[in-house]
C-alpha positions as CSV (number, residue, x, y, z in Angstrom):
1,X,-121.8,71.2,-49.8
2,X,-123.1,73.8,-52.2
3,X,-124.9,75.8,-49.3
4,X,-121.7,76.0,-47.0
5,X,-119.9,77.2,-49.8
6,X,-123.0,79.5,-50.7
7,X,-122.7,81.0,-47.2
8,X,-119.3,81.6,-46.6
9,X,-119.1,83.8,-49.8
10,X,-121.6,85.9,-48.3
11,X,-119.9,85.9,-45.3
12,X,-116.4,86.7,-46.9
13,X,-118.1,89.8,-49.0
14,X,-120.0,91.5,-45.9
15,X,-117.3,94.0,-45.7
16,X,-117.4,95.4,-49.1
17,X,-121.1,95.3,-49.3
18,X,-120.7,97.3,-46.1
19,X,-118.8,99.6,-47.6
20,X,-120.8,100.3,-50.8
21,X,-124.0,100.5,-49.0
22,X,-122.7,103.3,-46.2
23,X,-121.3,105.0,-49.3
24,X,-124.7,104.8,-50.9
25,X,-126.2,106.1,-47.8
26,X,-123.6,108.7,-47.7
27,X,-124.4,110.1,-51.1
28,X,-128.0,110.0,-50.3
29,X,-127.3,111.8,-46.5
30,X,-124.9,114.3,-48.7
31,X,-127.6,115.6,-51.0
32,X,-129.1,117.6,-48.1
33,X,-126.0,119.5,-47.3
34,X,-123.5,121.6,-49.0
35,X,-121.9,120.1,-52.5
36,X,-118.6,120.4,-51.3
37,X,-119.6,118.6,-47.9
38,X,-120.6,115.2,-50.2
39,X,-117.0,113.9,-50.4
40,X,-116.8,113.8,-46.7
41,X,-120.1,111.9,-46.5
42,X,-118.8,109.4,-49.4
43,X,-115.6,108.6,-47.4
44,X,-117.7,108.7,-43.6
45,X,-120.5,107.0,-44.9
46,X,-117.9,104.0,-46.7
47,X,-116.1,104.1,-42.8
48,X,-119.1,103.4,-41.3
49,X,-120.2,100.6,-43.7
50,X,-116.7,99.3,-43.2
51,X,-117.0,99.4,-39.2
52,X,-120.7,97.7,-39.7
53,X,-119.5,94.6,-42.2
54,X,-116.3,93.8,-39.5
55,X,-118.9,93.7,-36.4
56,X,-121.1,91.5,-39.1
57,X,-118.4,89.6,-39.8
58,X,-117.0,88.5,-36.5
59,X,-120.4,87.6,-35.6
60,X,-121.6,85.4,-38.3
61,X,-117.8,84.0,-38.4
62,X,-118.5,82.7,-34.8
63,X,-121.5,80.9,-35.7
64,X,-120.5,78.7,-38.3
């Protein structure tokens, strides 16, 4: 019982660790460019994440 609950709270928090990983990776992508460019990577990098933890999410949703 334990592990089924154990797994569906990872499942249920895919989308925000989505998020804060693409922003992570956003930051990071940002550092190469111009300072003022890093806000746009931020918010494309968390949309991206986002897009990433739904697709993750429908298919590990399926499978249990």
């Amino acid at each position: 019982m334990k592990k089924s609950s154990d797994a569906k709270d990872l499942i249920d928090s895919l989308i925000p660790l989505g998020m804060i990983f693409g922003s992570a990776l956003g930051v990071v992508f940002g550092m190469f460019f111009k300072p003022n460019f890093l806000v746009f990577t931020i918010a494309l990098g968390a949309g991206i994440g986002y897009l990433f933890g739904v697709i993750a999410y429908g298919i590990f949703r399926k499978q249990e």
